[in-house]
C-alpha angles and dihedrals in degrees: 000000000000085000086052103050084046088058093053097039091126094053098054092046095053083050097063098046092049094049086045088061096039094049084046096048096043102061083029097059089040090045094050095048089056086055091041087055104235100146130236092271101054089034090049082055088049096050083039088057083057091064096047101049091046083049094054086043094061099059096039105032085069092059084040095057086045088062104046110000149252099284096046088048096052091044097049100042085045087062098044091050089043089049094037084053090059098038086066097054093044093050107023089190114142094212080053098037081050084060103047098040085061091050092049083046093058095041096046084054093051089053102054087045096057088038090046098046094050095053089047088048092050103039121087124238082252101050105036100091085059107049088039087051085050095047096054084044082060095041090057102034089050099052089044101057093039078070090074093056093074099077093059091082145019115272102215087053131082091245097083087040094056094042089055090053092047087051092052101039081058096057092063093057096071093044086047095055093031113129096194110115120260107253121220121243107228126216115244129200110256139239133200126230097249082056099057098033083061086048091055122351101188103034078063104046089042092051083052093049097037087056090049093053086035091056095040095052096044095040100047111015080100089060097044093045077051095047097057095048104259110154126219106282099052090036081060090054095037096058088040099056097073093051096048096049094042087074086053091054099039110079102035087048096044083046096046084049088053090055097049150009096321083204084074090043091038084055101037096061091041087051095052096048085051098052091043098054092052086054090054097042087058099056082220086152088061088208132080086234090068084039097057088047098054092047085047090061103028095062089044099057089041094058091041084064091066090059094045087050100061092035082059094048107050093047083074092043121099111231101248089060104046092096102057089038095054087055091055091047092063095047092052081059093044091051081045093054100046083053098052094063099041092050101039081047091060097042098042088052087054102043117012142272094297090072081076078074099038103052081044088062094044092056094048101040083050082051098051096044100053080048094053082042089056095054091068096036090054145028118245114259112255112258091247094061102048121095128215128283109256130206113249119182116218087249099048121139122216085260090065096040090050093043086048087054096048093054088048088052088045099051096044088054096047087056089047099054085051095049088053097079092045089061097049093051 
């Protein structure tokens, strides 16, 4: 394991620069348009354009790495996310910012597929769940903790603009020099999405609602901090908070999923981040420190379902078809994801920031209840044939999602094997 990380240093290290920019530049560009002016509906279409552009990425960029390889690509894709970061600053248009933000959306998608597939290249069928599990640890750390550069200058100003496009130029440096060899990205059979909804019905439309609250939150949790007056500093807390207790709730709930029926888990938690961002919508705590606490848990619970999701899904998935499914799967939540911001820019145009709650509620209780819907439609799956709940960061690629899958089979079938002369004897 420690051999292996070693091995991918550089990686890791390009990765957390490049999480440090994009959490930066996400809370930054939503902040700015406040500033600018742009109002909740038009900004809502600007985060939205990211989305899309990471969703077209990640079915071209692939095809793309086949022609002229990983370290071009990265390099290439680097530059044009360092360049698109400037260009905002430089021309703060929302019809260009819509643009750009669909460019930063492709290249930031070609970078996590040439970073996820060589760490799933290099890794070994023992040791992937751990890297993987590493790696997602990286993506959301790093996001977190590119929150608290926003207080260092001013946002209306060039300063925030220029330090996302150093962060991200660096990250280039340690993929460039790296000696690890490139991997090979290799073609998978397809599936369509009527197939996979009769698969498995609720892990696809809660991968398309989990990215939709996802996107929202991420997107316009900035707007929204803006909108009720926080300044810098706490709406710098207050976008990290999700991100940093996400890694707390991951692992018990995924381990409670993997000991029972993962739909009730699938609807509690739905349930709860329902319930809590109705609670925060209603200001009912009467004090941003209740408010920062339900976000915070609110968020978390919202990006473990995307986890749970896919973990659901794929226990009603044959074998041969996890990858393509996986990759399905991603795009549902990236579908999801280009939705959330659209919609929570129109309402809260209409009717106020709290709408940002409000809309937040709507998608989890609709979760919960389909949820709730599935359990007398199905049977629950049998306990042997259900996999292991796999960490999935809110940024993942299907590369990462199939490579995570592919750990969680591996190691299923590893305790298995040990289980078989036990019960011979």
């Amino acid at each position: 394991m420690i051999h292996t990380v070693k091995g991918v240093w550089a990686l890791f290290l390009a990765i957390g620069f490049l999480m440090l920019g994009n959490g930066l530049q996400g809370s930054l560009l939503s902040l700015r348009a406040t500033i600018e002016d742009f109002g909740a509906t038009v900004t809502g279409l600007i985060m939205s354009s990211f989305y899309l552009g990471f969703l077209v990425s990640s079915v071209i960029t692939p095809q793309l790495i086949s022609g002229v390889g990983h370290v071009r690509v990265f390099a290439a894709f680097a530059s044009i996310a360092s360049t698109t970061i400037l260009l905002h600053s430089l021309l703060p248009v929302p019809e260009i910012w819509f643009f750009l933000r669909f460019v930063t959306g492709f290249a930031f998608a070609g970078l996590y597929v040439v970073a996820e597939s060589w760490l799933n290249q290099t890794a070994t069928n023992e040791e992937r769940g751990k890297v993987f599990a590493i790696y997602m640890m990286t993506v959301s750390g790093g996001m977190a903790t590119g929150q608290y550069l926003l207080p260092l200058a001013d946002p209306s100003g060039h300063v925030l603009f220029i330090v996302v496009s150093v962060l991200v130029s660096i990250a280039l440096v340690p993929v460039s020099l790296s000696r690890s060899p490139a991997p090979v990205i290799l073609e998978t059979e397809r599936m369509g999405f009527l197939e996979l909804y009769r698969l498995s019905p609720l892990g696809l439309i809660a991968c398309v609602l989990s990215g939709a609250g996802q996107g929202a939150m991420l997107s316009m949790g900035a707007v929204y901090g803006a909108g009720i007056g926080l300044p810098t500093a706490q709406l710098a807390l207050f976008m990290s908070l999700p991100l940093f207790c996400v890694l707390l709730f991951q692992l018990p709930l995924g381990a409670i999923s993997d000991r029972m029926d993962r739909r009730y888990v699938i609807c509690a938690v739905a349930g709860l981040a329902a319930a809590v961002a109705i609670f925060a919508a209603s200001d009912l705590g009467g004090g941003r420190p209740i408010l920062f606490a339900a976000f915070a848990v609110y968020g978390s619970f919202s990006m473990v379902l995307y986890g749970l999701s896919i973990a659901h899904a794929n226990d009603a998935i044959p074998s041969e078809k996890m990858l393509p499914a996986s990759a399905k799967l991603v795009l549902a939540f990236s579908i999801g994801s280009v939705a959330g911001p659209l919609v929570v820019g129109a309402l809260m145009s209409a009717a106020g920031p709290s709408a940002f709650f409000v809309f937040g509620a709507a998608v989890h209780f609709a979760m919960a209840l389909f949820a709730a819907y599935r359990m007398m439609r199905r049977p629950a799956i049998a306990e042997e044939d259900r996999g292991e709940y796999v960490i999935l960061a809110p940024r993942a690629t299907a590369v990462a999602a199939a490579a995570a899958i592919e750990a969680a089979a591996d190691a299923a079938q590893e305790e298995e094997a040990e289980k078989e002369p036990e019960r011979s004897e």
